[in-house]
N, C-alpha and C positions, 0 to 999 in steps of 0.2 A: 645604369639607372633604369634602362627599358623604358616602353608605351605606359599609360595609364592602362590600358590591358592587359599589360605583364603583371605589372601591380599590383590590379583589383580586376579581376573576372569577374568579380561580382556587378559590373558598372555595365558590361554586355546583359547582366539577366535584367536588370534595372529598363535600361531603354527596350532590351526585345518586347517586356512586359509593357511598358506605357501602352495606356488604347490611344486609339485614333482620335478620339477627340481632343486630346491634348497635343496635335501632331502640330497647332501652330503656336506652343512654346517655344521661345529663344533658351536654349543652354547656355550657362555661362561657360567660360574658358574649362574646357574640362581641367585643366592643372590649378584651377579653384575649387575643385572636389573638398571637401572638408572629412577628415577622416577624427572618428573621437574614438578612445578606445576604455571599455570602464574594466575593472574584474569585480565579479561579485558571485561572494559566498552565501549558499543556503543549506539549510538543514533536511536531510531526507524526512518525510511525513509533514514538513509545513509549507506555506505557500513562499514564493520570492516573485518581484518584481523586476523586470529588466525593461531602462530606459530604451526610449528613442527621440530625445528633445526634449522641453519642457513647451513648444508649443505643437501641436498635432499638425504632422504632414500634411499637403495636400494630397499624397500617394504615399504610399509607404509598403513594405514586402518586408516578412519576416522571414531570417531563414535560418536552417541549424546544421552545424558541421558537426559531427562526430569527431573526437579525439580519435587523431593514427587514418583520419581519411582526409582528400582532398575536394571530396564530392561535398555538396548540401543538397538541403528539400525544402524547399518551402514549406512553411508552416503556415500562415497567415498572410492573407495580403486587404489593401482597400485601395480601388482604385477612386475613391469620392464617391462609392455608392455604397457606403457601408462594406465594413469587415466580413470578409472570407474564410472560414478556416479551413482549411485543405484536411481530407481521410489523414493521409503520411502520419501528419501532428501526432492522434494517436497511440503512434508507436514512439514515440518520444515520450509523452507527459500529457496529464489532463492540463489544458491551456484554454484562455481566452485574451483579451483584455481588458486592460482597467477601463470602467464606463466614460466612455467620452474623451479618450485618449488611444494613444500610439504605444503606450507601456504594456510589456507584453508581461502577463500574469501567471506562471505555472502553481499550479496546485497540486496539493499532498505530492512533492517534490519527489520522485526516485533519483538513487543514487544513479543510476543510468543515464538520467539527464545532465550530467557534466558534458560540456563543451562551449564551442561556440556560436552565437546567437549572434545573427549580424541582422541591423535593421538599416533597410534601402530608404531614405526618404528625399522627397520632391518639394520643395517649397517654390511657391509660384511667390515671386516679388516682383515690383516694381522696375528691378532693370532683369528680368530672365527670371530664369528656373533656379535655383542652387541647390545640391546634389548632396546631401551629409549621410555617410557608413559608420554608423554605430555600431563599436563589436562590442559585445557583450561575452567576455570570457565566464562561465559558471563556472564554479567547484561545488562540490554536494559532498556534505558532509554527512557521516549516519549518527543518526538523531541519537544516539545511545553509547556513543562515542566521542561528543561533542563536548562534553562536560564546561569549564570553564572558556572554551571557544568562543558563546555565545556572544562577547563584547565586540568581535568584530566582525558579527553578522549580519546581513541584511534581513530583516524578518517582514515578510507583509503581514 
């Protein structure tokens, strides 16, 4: 079954990244990590949406794995002082996010952008921190190609 860092590597880049100001959060049990996992299809030339919650992290870190690698880059991050976009991004996709949210927004989609999008978030409650990895698997479909596809698309 391995550590929670056999797992998810992704929970070392999550804590190396928290600032210091939030150094006297309580973590919950880490084996109460929350893992959600969505797939969602978009059409190359239009926009797609990819969640991370339906309420905005108190922190949160976007990051993108290429298909065939084991490596990611950050793309996005807010540490509660407003959104980040990191150069890397891009070379992925024109990105930002939705206004006033944690959904991460690519535009004029390239088929290049298939893979996976995992969003790190921090929610500060009442008894601790809790810890939810949102993988966002994409497919990218080419828009000329797509004919009848379109019913079970996600379109922003």
């Amino acid at each position: 079954m391995g550590t929670l860092l056999d797992r998810n590597p992704y929970f070392c880049l999550l804590i190396f990244l928290l600032p210091s100001h939030l150094a006297g959060l309580q973590i919950l049990d880490p084996e109460e990590v929350e893992y959600v996992r969505h797939q969602t299809t978009g059409v190359a030339g239009h926009s797609v949406e990819l969640g991370c919650g339906s309420d905005p992290p108190s922190i949160f870190i976007w990051a993108y794995t290429k298909p065939g690698s084991e490596s990611n880059q950050v793309l996005l991050y807010d540490y509660g002082h407003g959104p980040k976009l990191q150069p890397l991004s891009k070379d992925v996709a024109d990105m930002g996010l939705v206004f006033n949210s944690s959904t991460l927004l690519i535009n004029n989609l390239p088929l290049s952008a298939k893979g996976l999008y995992t969003c790190q978030a921090l929610y500060e409650t009442d008894s601790g921190a809790k810890i939810t990895f949102y993988y966002n698997h994409l497919e990218v479909l080419d828009g000329e190609d797509s004919g009848s596809a379109f019913s079970n698309i996600t379109l922003a």
